[in-house]
C-alpha positions as CSV (number, residue, x, y, z in Angstrom):
1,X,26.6,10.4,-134.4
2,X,23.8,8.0,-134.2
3,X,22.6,5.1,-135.6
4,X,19.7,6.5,-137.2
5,X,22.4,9.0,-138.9
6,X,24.3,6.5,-141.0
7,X,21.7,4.0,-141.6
8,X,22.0,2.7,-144.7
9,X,18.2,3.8,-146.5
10,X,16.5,1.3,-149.4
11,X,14.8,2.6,-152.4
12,X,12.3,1.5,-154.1
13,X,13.0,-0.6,-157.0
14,X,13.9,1.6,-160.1
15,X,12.8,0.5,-163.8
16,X,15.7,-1.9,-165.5
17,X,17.0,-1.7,-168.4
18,X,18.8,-4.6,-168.5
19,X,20.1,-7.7,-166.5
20,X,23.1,-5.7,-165.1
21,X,21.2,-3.2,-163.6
22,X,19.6,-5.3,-161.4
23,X,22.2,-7.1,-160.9
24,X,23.4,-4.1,-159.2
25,X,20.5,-3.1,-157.2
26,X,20.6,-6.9,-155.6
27,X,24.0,-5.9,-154.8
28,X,23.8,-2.7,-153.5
29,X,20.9,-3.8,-151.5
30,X,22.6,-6.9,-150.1
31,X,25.7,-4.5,-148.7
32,X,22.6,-2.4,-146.6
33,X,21.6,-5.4,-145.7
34,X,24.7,-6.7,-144.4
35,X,25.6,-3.2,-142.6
36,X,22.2,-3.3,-140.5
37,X,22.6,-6.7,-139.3
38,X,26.1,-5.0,-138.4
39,X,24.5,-2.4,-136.8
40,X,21.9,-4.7,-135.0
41,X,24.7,-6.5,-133.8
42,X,26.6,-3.8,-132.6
43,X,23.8,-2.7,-130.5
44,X,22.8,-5.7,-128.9
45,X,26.3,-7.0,-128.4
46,X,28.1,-4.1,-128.3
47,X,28.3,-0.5,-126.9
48,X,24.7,1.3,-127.0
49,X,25.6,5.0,-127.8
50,X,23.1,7.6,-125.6
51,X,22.9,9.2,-128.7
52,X,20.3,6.5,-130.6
53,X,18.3,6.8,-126.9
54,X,15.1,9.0,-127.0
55,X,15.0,11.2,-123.9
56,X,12.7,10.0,-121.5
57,X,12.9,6.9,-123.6
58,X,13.8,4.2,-120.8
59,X,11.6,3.5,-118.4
60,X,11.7,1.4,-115.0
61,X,9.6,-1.0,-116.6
62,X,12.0,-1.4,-119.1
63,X,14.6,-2.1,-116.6
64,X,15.5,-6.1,-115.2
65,X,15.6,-5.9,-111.6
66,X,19.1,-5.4,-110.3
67,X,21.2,-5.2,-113.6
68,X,22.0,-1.4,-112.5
69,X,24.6,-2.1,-109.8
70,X,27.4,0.3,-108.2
71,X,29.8,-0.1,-109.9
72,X,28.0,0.6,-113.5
73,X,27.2,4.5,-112.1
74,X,29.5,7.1,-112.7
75,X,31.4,8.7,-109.6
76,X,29.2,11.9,-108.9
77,X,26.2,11.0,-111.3
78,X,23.3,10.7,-108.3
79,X,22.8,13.7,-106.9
80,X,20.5,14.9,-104.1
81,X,17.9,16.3,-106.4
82,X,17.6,13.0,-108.7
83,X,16.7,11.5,-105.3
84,X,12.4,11.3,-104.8
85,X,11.9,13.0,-101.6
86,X,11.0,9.9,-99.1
87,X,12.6,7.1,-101.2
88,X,15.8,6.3,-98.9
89,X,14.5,5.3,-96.0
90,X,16.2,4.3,-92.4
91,X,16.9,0.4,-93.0
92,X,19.1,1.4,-96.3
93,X,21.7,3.8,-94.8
94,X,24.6,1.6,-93.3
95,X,27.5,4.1,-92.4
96,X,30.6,3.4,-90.6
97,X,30.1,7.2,-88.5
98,X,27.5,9.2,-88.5
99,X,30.1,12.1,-89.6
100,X,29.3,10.4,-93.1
101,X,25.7,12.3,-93.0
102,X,26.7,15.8,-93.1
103,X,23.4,17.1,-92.6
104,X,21.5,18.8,-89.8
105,X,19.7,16.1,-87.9
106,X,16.9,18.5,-87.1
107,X,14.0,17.5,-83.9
108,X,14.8,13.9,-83.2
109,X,11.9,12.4,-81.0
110,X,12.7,9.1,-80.9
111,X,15.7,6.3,-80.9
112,X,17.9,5.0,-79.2
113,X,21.9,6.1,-78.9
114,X,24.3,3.6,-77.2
115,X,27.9,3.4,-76.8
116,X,28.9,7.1,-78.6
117,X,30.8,10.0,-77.2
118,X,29.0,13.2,-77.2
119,X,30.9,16.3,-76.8
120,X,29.8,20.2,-76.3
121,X,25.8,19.5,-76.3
122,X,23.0,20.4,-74.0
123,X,20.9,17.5,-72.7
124,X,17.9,18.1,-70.6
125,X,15.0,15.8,-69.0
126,X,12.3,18.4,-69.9
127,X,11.8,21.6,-72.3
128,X,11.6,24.3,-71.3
129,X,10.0,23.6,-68.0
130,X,10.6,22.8,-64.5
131,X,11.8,21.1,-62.8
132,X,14.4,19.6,-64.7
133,X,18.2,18.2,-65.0
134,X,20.2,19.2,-67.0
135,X,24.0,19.0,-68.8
136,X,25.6,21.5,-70.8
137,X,29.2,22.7,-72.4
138,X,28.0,25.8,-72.0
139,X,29.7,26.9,-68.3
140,X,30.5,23.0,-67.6
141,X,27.0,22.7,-65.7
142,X,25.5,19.1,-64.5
143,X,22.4,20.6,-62.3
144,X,19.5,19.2,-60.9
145,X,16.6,22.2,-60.9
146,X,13.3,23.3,-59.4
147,X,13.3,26.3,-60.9
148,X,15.8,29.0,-62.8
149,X,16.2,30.7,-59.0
150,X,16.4,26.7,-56.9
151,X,19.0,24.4,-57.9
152,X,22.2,21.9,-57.3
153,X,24.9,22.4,-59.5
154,X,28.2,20.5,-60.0
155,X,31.5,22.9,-60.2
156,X,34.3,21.4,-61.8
157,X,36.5,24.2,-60.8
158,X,36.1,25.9,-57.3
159,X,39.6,26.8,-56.3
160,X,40.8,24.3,-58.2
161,X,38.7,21.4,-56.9
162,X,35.5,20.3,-57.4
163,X,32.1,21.9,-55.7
164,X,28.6,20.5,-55.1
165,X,27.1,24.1,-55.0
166,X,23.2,24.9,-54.0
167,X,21.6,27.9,-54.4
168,X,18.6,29.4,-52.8
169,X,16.7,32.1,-54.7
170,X,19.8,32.8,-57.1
171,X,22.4,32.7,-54.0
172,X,25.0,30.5,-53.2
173,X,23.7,28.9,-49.9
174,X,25.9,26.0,-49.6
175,X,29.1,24.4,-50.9
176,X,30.3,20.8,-50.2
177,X,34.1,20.6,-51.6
178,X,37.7,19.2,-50.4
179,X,39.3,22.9,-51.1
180,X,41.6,23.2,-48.2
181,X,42.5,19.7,-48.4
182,X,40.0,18.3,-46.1
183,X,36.0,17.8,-46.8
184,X,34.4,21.3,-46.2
185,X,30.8,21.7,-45.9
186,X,30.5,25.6,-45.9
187,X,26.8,26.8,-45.2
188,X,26.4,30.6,-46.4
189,X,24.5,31.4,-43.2
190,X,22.7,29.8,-40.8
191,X,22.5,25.9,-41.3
192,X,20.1,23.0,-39.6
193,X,21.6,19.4,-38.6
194,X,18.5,17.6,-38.1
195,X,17.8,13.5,-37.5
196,X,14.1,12.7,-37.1
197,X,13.5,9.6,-35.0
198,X,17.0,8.6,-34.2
199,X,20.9,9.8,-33.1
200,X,23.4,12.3,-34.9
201,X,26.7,10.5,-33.8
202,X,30.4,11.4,-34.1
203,X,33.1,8.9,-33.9
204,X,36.2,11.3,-35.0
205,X,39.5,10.1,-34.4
206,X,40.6,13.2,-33.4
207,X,38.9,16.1,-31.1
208,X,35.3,17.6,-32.2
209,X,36.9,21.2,-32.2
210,X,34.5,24.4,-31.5
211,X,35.9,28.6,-31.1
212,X,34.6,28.6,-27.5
213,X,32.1,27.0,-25.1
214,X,29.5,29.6,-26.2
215,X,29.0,28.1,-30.1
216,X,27.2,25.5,-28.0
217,X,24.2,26.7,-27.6
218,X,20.9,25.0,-25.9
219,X,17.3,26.3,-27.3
220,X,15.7,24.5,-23.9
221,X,17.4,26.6,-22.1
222,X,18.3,29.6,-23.8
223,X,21.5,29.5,-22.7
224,X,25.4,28.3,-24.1
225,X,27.6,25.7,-22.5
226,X,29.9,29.0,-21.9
227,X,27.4,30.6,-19.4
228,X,27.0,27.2,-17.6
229,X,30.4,26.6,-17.1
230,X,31.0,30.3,-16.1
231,X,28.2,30.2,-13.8
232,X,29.8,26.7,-12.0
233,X,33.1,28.6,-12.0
234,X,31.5,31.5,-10.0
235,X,29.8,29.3,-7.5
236,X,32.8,27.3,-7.0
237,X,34.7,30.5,-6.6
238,X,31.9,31.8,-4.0
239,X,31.8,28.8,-2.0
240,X,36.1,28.7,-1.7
241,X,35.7,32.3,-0.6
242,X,33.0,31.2,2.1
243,X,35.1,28.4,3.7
């Protein structure tokens, strides 16, 4: 019930009669008078009931700065659509984790990220283009690419180690991994040792092992170490059977 609804209401004066009957007008009108100052005092002091507010009736204008503080809104009462589309802006959100935005973030172009941990996402230096690195749950890839056919790829699990793998027109070509227990280099075919301008060395500790004199093979000559030492063999032979 409102204010307005048990207001006390003043009529005009009636005609008298005598002294008593305005004796009890002055009375009556005294008590009104009495209950509205109540009334007034109830709603300045007191509890203002939403009931005696017009709708649309308070205004921002009508507001003192600040005097509308957390703790004086209901649990629940803001909601998204009571929120004018623009007016929270990035330097008044302070969350403890970003899981407190349930929302999707959409095309970020800019910002920075620092000390988070990212799981099951897809990063890549370029969109849709190449070349490009990339990183991705999806098959456990870190790959470095010059095209969707020419790439490096890191294999966490290649016979249960990992594999630096490189393809060559979508085929394996070579794989660098410590699968037997030793570091392999495994070249899918043939494979080129090259040092322009200087040495290849080998110190081993052990023996430089080969299958036979004949995987050493000279271009220059067109011939392997196997032919020349068979060939020395034969002459040596030949000259023994001269003596």
């Amino acid at each position: 019930m409102g204010i307005q609804d048990v207001a006390p209401a003043f009529r005009n004066p009636p005609t008298f009669q005598d002294f008593g009957g305005v004796n009890a007008y002055l009375k009556d009108n005294i008590n009104k008078i009495a209950r509205s100052l109540q009334d007034i005092d109830f709603m300045i002091n007191g509890t203002l009931d939403v009931n005696n507010i017009r709708a649309e009736g308070i205004e921002a204008r009508n507001i003192k700065a600040e005097s509308i503080t957390t703790e004086k809104l209901q649990a629940g009462s803001i909601t998204t659509e009571k929120i004018q589309a623009g007016a929270v802006v990035a330097d008044k959100i302070d969350v403890g984790e970003l899981s407190a935005i349930s929302a999707n973030l959409g095309h970020i172009v800019a910002g920075l990220i620092e000390s988070v941990e990212i799981f099951g996402s897809y990063i890549a230096t370029r969109r849709n283009a190449f070349p490009r690195c990339e990183m991705s749950a999806t098959g456990n890839v870190f790959a470095a690419y010059t095209d969707s056919n020419n790439f490096i790829a890191v294999n966490p699990n290649y016979a249960g180690v990992p594999s630096l793998d490189f393809k060559l027109n979508g085929a394996d070509r070579l794989k660098i991994n410590v699968s037997s227990g030793v570091p392999e280099i495994t070249s899918l075919g043939s494979m080129d040792v090259m040092s322009n301008g200087g040495d290849i060395r080998m110190s081993p500790t052990g023996s430089v092992t080969f299958d036979s004199w004949d995987k050493l093979y000279s271009i220059g000559i067109g011939r392997t170490l196997g032919d020349e030492l068979r060939e020395i063999f034969d002459r040596i032979e030949a000259l023994e059977e001269g003596s």
